[in-house]
Short mmCIF file of the C-alpha atoms (twelve columns), coordinates in Angstrom:
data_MODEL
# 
_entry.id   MODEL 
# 
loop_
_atom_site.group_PDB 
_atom_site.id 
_atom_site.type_symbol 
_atom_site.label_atom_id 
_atom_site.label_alt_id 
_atom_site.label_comp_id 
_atom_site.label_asym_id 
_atom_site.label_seq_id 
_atom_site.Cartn_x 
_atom_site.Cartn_y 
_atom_site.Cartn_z 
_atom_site.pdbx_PDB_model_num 
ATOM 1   C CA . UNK A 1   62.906 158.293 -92.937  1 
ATOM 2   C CA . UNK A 2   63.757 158.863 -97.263  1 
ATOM 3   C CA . UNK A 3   63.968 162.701 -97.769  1 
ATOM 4   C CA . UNK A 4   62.113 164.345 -100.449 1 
ATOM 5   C CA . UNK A 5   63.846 163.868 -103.592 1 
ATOM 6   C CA . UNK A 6   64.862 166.360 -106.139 1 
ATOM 7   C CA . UNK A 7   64.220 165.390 -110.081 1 
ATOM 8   C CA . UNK A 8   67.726 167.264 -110.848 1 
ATOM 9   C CA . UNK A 9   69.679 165.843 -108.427 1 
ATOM 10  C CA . UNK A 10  69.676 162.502 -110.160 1 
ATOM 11  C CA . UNK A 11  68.543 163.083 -113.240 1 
ATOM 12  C CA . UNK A 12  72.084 161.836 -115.294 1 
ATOM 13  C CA . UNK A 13  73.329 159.585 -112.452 1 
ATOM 14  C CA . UNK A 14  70.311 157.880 -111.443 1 
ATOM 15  C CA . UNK A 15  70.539 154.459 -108.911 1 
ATOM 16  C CA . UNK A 16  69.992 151.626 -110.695 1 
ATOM 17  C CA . UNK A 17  66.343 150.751 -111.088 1 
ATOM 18  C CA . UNK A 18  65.105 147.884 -108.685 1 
ATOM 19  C CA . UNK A 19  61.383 148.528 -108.828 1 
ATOM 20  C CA . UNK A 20  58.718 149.585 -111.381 1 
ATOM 21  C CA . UNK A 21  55.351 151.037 -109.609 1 
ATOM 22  C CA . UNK A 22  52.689 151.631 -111.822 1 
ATOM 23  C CA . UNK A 23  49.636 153.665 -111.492 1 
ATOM 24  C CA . UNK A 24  46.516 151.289 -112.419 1 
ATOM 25  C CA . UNK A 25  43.458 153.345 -114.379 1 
ATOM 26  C CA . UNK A 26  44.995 155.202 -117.449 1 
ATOM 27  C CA . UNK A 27  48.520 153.921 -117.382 1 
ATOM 28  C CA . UNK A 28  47.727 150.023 -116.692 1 
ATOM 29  C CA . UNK A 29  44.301 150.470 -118.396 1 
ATOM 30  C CA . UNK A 30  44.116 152.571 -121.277 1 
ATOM 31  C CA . UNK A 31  42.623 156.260 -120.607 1 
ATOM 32  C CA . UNK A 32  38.761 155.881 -120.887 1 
ATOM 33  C CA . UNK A 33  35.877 158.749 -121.038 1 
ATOM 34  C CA . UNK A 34  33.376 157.526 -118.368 1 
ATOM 35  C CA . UNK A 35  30.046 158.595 -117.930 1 
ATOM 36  C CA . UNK A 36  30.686 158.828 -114.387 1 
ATOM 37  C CA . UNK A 37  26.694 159.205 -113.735 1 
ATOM 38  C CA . UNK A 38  25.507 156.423 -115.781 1 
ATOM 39  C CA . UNK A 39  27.756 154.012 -113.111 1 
ATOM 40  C CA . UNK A 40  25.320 154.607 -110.232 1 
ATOM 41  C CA . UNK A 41  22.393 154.737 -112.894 1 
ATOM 42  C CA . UNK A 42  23.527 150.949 -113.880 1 
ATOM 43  C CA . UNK A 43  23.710 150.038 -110.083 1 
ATOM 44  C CA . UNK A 44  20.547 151.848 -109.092 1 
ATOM 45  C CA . UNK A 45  18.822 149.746 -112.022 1 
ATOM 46  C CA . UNK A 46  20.540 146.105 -110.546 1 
ATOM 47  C CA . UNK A 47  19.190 147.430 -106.915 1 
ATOM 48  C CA . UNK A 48  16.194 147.244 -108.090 1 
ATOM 49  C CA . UNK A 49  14.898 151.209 -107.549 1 
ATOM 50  C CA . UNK A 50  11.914 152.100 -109.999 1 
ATOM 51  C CA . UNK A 51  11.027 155.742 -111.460 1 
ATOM 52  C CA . UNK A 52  12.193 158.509 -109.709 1 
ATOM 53  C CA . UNK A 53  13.516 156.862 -107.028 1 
ATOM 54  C CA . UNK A 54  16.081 155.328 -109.242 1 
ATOM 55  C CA . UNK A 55  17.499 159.054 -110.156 1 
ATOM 56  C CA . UNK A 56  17.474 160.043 -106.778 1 
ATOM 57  C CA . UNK A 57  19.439 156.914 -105.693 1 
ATOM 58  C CA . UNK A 58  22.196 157.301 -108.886 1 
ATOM 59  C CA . UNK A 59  22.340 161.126 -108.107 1 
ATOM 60  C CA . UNK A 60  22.972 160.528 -104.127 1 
ATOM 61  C CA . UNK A 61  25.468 158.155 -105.210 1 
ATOM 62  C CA . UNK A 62  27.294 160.300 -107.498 1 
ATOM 63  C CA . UNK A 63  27.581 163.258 -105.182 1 
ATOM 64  C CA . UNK A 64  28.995 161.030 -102.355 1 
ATOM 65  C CA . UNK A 65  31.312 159.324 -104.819 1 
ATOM 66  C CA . UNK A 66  32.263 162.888 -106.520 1 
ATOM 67  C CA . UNK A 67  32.477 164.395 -103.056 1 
ATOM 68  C CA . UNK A 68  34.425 161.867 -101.599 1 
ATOM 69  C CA . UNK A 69  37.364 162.301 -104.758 1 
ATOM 70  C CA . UNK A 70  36.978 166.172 -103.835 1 
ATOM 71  C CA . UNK A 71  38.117 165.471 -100.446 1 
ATOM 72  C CA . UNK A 72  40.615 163.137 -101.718 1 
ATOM 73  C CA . UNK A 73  42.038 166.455 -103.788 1 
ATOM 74  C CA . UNK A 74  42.358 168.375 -100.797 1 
ATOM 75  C CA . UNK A 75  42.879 166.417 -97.823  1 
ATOM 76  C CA . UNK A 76  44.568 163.085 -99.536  1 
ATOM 77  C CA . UNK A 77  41.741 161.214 -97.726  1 
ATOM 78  C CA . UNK A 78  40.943 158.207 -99.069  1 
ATOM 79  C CA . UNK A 79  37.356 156.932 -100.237 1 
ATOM 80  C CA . UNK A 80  35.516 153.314 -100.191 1 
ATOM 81  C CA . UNK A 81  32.554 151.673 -101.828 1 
ATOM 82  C CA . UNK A 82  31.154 150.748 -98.996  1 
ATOM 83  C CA . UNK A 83  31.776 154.523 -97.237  1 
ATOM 84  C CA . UNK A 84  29.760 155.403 -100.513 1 
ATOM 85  C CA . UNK A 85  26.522 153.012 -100.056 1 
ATOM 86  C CA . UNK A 86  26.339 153.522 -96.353  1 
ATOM 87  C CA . UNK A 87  26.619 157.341 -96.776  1 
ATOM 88  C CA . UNK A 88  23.171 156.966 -99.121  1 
ATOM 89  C CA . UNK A 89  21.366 154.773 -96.751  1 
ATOM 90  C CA . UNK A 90  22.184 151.206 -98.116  1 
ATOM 91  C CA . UNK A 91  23.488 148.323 -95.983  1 
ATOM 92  C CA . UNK A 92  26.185 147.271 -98.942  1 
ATOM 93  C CA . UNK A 93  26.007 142.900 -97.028  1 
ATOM 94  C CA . UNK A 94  21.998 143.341 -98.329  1 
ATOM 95  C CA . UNK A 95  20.825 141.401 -101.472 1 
ATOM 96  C CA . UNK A 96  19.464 144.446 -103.179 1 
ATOM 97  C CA . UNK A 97  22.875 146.533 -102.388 1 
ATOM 98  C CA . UNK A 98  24.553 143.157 -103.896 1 
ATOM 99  C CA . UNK A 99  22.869 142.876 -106.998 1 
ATOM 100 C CA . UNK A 100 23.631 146.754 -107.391 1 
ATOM 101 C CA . UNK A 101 27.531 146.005 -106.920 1 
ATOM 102 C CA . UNK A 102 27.548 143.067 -109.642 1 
ATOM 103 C CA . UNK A 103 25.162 145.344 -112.079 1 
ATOM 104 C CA . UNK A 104 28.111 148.256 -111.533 1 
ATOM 105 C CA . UNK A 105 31.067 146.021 -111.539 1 
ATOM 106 C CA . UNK A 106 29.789 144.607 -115.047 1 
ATOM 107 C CA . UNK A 107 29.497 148.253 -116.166 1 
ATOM 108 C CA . UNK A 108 32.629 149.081 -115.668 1 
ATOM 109 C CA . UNK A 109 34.436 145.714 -116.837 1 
ATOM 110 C CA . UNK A 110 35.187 147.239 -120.391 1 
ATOM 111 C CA . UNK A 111 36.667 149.979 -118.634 1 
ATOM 112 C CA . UNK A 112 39.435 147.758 -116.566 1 
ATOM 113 C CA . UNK A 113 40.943 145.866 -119.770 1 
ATOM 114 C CA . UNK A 114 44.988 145.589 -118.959 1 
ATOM 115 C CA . UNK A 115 46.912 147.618 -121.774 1 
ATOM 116 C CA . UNK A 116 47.821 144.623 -124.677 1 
ATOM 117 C CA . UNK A 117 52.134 146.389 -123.942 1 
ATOM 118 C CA . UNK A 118 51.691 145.722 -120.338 1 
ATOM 119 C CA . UNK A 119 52.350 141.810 -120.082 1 
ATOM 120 C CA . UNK A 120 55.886 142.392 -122.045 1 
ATOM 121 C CA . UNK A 121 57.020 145.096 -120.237 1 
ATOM 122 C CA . UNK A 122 56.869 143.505 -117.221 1 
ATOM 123 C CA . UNK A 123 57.794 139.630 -117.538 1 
ATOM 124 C CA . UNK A 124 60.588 142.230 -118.931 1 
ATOM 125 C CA . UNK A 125 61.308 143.493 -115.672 1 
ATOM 126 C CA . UNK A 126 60.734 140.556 -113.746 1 
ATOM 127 C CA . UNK A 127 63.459 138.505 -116.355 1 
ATOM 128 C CA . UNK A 128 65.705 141.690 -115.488 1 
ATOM 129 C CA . UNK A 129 65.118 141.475 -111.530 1 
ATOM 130 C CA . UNK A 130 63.206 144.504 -110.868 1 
ATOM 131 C CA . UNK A 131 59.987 143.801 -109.019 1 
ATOM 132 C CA . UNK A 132 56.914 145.178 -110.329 1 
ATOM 133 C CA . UNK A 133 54.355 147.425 -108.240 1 
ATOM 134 C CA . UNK A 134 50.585 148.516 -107.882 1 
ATOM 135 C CA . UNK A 135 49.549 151.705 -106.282 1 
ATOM 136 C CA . UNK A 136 46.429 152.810 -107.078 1 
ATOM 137 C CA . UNK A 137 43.638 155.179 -105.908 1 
ATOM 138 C CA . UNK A 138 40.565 153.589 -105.674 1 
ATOM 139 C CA . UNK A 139 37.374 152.860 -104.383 1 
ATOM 140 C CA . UNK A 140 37.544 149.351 -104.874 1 
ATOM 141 C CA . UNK A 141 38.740 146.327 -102.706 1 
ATOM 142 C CA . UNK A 142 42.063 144.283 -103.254 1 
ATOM 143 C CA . UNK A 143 39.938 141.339 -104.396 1 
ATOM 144 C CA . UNK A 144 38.092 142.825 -107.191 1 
ATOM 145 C CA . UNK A 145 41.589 144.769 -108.603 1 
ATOM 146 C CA . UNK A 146 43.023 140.864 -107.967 1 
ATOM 147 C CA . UNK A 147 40.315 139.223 -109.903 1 
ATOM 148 C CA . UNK A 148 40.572 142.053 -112.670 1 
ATOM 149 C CA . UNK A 149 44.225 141.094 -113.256 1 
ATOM 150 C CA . UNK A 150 44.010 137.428 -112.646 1 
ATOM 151 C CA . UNK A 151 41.008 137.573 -115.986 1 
ATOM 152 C CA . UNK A 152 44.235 139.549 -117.971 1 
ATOM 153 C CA . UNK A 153 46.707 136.990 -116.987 1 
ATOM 154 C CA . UNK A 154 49.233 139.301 -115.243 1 
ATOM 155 C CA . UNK A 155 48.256 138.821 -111.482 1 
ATOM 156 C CA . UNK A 156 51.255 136.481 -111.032 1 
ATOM 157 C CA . UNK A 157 53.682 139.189 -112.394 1 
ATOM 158 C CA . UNK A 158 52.518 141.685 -109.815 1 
ATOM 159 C CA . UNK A 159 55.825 141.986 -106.704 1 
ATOM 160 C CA . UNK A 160 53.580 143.971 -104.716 1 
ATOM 161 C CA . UNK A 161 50.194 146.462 -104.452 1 
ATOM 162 C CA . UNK A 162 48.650 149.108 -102.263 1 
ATOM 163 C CA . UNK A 163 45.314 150.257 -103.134 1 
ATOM 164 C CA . UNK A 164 44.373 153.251 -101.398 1 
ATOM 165 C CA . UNK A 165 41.302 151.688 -100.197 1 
ATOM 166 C CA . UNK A 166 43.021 149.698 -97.584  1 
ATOM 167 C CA . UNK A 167 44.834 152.954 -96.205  1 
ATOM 168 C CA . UNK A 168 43.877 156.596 -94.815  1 
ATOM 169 C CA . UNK A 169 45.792 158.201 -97.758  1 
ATOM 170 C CA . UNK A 170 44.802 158.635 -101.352 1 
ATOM 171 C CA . UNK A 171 48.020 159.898 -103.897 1 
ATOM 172 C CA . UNK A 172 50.034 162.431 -103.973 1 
ATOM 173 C CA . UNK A 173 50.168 161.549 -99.842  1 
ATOM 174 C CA . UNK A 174 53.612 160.808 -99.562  1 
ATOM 175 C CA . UNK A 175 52.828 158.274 -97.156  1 
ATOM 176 C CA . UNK A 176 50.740 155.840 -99.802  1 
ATOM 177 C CA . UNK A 177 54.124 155.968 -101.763 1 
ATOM 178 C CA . UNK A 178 56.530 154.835 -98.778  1 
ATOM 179 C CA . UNK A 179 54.008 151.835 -98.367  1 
ATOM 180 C CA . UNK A 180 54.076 150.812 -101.941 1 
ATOM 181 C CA . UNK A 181 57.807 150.857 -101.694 1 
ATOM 182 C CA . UNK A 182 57.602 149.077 -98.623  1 
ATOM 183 C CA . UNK A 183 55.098 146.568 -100.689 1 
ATOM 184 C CA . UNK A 184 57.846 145.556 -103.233 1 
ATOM 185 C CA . UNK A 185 60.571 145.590 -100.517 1 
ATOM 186 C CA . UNK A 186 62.349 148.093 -102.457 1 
ATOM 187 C CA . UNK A 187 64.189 151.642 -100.990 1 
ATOM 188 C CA . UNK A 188 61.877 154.318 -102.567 1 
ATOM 189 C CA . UNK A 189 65.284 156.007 -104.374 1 
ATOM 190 C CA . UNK A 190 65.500 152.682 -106.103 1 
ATOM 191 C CA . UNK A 191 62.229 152.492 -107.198 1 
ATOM 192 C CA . UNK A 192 60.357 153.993 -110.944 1 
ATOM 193 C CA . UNK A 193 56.899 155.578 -110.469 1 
ATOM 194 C CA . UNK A 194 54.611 155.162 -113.558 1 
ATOM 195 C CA . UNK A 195 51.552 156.946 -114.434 1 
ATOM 196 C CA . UNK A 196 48.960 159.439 -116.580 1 
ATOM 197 C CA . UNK A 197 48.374 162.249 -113.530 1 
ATOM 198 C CA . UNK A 198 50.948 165.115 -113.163 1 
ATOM 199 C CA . UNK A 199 49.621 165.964 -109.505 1 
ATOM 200 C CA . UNK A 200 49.167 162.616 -107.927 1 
ATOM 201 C CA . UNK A 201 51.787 160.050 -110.398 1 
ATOM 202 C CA . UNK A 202 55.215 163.122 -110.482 1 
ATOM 203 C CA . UNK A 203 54.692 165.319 -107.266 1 
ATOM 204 C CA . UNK A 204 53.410 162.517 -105.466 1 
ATOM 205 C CA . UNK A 205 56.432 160.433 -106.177 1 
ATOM 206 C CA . UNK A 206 58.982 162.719 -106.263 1 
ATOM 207 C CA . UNK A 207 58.263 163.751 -102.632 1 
ATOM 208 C CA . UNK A 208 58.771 160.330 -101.689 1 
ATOM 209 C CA . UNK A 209 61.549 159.959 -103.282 1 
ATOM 210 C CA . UNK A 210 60.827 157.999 -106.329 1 
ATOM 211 C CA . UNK A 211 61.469 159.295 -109.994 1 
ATOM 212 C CA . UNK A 212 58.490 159.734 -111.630 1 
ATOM 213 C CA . UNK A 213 57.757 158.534 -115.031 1 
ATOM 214 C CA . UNK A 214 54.794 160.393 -116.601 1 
ATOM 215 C CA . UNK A 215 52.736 159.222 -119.509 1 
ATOM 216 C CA . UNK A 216 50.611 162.201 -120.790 1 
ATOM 217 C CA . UNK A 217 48.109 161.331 -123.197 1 
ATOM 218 C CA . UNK A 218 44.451 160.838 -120.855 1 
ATOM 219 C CA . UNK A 219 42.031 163.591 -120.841 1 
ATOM 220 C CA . UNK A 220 41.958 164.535 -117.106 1 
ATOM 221 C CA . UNK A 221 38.906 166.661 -116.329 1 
ATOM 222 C CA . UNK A 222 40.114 170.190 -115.398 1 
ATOM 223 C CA . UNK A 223 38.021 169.756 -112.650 1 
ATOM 224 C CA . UNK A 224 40.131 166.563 -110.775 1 
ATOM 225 C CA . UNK A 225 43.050 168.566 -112.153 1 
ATOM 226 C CA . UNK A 226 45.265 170.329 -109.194 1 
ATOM 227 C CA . UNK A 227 47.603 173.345 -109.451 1 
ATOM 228 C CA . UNK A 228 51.133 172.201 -108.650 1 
ATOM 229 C CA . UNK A 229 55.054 172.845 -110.325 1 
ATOM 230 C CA . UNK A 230 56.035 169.066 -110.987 1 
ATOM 231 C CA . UNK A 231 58.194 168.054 -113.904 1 
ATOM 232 C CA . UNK A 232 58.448 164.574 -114.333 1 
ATOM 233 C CA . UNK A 233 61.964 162.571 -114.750 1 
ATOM 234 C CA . UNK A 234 61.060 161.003 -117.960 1 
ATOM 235 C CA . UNK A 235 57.689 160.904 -119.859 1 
ATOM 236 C CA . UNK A 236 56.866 157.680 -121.938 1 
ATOM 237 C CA . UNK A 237 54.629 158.921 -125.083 1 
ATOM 238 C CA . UNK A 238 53.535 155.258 -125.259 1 
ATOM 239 C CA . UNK A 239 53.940 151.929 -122.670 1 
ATOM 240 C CA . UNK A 240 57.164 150.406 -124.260 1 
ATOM 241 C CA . UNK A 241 59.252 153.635 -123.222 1 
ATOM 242 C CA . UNK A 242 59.117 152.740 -120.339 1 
ATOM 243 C CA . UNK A 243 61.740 149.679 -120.963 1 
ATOM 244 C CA . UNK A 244 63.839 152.495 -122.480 1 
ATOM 245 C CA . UNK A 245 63.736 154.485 -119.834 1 
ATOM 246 C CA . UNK A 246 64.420 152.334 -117.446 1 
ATOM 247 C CA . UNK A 247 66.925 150.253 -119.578 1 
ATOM 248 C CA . UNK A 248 69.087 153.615 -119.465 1 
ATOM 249 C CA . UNK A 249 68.612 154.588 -115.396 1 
ATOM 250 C CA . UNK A 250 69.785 151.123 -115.252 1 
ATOM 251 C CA . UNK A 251 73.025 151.430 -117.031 1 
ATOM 252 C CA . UNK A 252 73.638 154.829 -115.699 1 
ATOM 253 C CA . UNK A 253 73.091 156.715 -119.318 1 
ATOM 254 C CA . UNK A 254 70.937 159.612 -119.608 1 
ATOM 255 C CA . UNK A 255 67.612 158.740 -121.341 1 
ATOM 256 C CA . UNK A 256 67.026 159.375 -124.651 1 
ATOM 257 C CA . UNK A 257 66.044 163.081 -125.392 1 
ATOM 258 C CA . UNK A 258 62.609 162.452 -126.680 1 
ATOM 259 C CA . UNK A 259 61.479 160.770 -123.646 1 
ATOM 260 C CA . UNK A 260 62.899 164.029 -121.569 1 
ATOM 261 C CA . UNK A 261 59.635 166.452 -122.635 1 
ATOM 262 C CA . UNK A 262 56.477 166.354 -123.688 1 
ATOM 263 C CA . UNK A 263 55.781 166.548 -127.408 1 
# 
């Protein structure tokens, strides 16, 4: 079983870097403000509800949804679609729950477009044999994040993904972060964890074992916000510091000093 790691231990003589695991919305998608309401409004539209029974449907959607994140905060439970729609009363294999999914899915399709940096960075890995990783929490299924990447043309550069969907655990569990270690084949010392949320993408990490690479520009809500004392290994102000970064681990150099704090 990896021990907990400690940022300072290994912060100017890190192990070479074998694995890059990157969160998916607001590190591999750019941060986006969602109007998290208008989501279930769009699906209770494509299910066909009229009037008031529409709001009542978005709005018992939205609580379930928001609750189920809430539990996710506190418990590191993890949440489905499905779980969602059965919890207000829908049978998600029924035409009318269908035609909800595709009017929602199309909603959020603007919201899922992979960063332009991302492709470089990692057929830049990949060229310098270290695997690239997924781990993402999620409501969605594997086949919808699959077909997502497969439209941006960087599903065949993906090593490995866990989507918390498919497991008990949502992030920081430490648990989530062995199997996405596991999922790249990679020992979780050996292995760089990318992504926008202090809580879940450096104290989630870091207890697993990983360094954690933070990239702190999205507008979290205060509310999904956490109290915690994390400080990240390295923070990349924008995608392609994260070849730095890793380019110095690598070589076993300390990283450059900007990309040691946040600006």
């Amino acid at each position: 079983m990896s021990q907990p790691f400690s940022p300072s231990a290994e912060r100017h003589h890190p192990r070479p870097v074998r694995a890059c695991i990157f969160d998916w919305g607001g590190t591999i998608t750019p941060w986006h403000e969602v109007d998290l309401r208008a989501q279930w409004e769009v699906f209770a539209d494509g299910y066909g509800a009229m009037a008031c029974a529409r709001d009542d449907l978005a709005s018992k959607l939205y609580a379930a949804e928001d609750a189920g994140w809430a539990r996710g905060r506190r418990a590191n439970s993890s949440l489905r679609l499905t779980e969602i729609l059965a919890g207000a009363g829908l049978d998600p294999q029924a035409g009318s729950t269908q035609a909800g999914i595709a009017a929602y899915e199309e909603f959020w399709d603007p919201h899922t477009l992979t960063h332009p940096d991302i492709p470089d960075l990692w057929n830049w890995l990949r060229d310098n044999d270290i695997r690239v990783g997924v781990l993402s929490n999620t409501i969605w299924s594997r086949e919808r994040h699959d077909g997502i990447f497969e439209r941006d043309g960087v599903l065949d550069l993906i090593d490995g993904a866990v989507y918390s969907s498919e497991t008990p655990w949502v992030k920081p569990a430490r648990e989530i972060f062995l199997a996405a270690a596991d999922a790249v084949g990679v020992e979780p010392a050996d292995c760089v964890y990318v992504g926008d949320r202090s809580y879940e993408d450096v104290h989630g990490p870091q207890t697993a074992g990983m360094r954690a690479v933070w990239i702190p520009h999205s507008n979290i809500p205060e509310y999904q916000q956490v109290s915690h004392d994390a400080t990240p290994d390295a923070i990349a102000h924008k995608i392609p510091d994260i070849r730095r970064i890793v380019s110095a681990w690598s070589a076993g150099q300390d990283i450059p000093a900007e990309l040691a704090h946040a600006r």
